[in-house]
N, C-alpha and C positions, 0 to 999 in steps of 0.2 A: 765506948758506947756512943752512939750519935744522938744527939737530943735535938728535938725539933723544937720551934718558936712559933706555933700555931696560936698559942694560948695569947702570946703578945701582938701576934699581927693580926690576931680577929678585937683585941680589947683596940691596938692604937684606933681601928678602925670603926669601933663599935661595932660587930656586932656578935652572933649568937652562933653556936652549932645550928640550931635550924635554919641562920640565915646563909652560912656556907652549906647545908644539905640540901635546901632550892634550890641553888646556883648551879649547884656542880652533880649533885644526885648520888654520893657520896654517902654513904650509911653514917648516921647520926652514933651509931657502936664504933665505927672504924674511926670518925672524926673524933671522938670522945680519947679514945687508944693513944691516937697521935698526937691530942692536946695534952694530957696526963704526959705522955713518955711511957705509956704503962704495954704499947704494942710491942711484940715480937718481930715485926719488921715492916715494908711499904711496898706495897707493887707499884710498880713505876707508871701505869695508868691514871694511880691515886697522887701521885706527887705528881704528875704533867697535869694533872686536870685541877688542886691546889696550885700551882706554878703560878698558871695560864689564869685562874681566878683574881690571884692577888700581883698578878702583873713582878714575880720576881722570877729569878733563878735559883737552882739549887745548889747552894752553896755552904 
């Protein structure tokens, strides 16, 4: 299973799902999914536009 770090790299950064659903325009449901791990998977639109937000790659 792949588990994402969404949950740690919005807290190192401070901040909220509605402050990555401003940025990025990203459903506050799909952001909520991917911070849990509780999604059934990611379109790759949704992870280039988290990427490109928090300045990493996916790795």
């Amino acid at each position: 299973m792949i588990k994402t770090n969404l949950a740690v790299l919005m807290a190192e950064r401070g901040l909220k799902i509605s402050d990555v659903y401003e940025a990025t325009g990203i459903s506050k449901t799909t952001l909520m999914a991917i911070s849990d791990n509780t999604g059934k998977g990611i379109q790759y639109e949704t992870m280039d536009k988290l990427c490109d937000f928090f300045n990493i790659t996916p790795e």
